[in-house]
N, C-alpha and C positions, 0 to 999 in steps of 0.2 A: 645541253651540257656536252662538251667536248673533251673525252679518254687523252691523256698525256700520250705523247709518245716515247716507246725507249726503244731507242737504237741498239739492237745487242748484239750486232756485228762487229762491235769500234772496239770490243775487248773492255776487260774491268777501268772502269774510272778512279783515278788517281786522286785523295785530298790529303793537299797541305796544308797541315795547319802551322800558323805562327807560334809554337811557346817559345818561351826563352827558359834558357838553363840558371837554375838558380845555382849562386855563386854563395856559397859558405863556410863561414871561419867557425874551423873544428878548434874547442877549447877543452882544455883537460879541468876534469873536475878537481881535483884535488890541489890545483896550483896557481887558479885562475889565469893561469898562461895561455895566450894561441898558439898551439901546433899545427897546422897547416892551411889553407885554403881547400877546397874542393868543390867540384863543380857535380851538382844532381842533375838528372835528368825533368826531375817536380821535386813538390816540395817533401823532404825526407819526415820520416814519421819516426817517432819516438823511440818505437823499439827496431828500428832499420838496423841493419849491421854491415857494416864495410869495413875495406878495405885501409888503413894509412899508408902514405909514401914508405915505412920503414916495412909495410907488411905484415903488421900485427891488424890482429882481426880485431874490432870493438864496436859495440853496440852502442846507440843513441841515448843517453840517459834523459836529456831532453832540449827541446827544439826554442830558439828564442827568435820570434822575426819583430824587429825594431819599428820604427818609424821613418820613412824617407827625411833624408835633409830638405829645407824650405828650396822649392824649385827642381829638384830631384825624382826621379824615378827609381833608381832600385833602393831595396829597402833591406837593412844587415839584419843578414838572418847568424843566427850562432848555433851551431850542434856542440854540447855537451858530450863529452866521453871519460870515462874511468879506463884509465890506462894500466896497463898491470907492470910495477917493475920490475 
């Protein structure tokens, strides 16, 4: 049996990985309205709390990811939020 070798002269080894940013429509609970698009880094968890374009802080009430359209790959994800007026 033959020891791998590791080279540790080359300095740290780099990995990329592929995700993709999941693309989601922030909707107000109270109105069934969409208020903005927003793009995650993964997929947001329920009690997540960010940011809106106005700058009002609000928390995730909760997370809906759909079904792709026939022939489609991304799939509509929805975050729910309670906005305060």
């Amino acid at each position: 049996m033959v020891a791998p070798r590791h080279n540790l002269d080359s300095g740290p080894s780099i990995v990329i990985s592929a995700q993709m940013a999941v693309i989601a429509t922030i909707m107000n609970t109270a109105t069934g309205q969409p208020i903005q698009k927003m793009t995650f880094g993964r997929m947001p968890k329920p009690w997540a709390s960010f940011n809106l374009a106005t700058g009002e802080l609000v928390t995730a009430d909760r997370v809906e990811v759909g079904k792709p359209a026939p022939g489609k790959v991304v799939v509509p994800v929805a975050v729910w939020v309670t906005v305060k007026a």
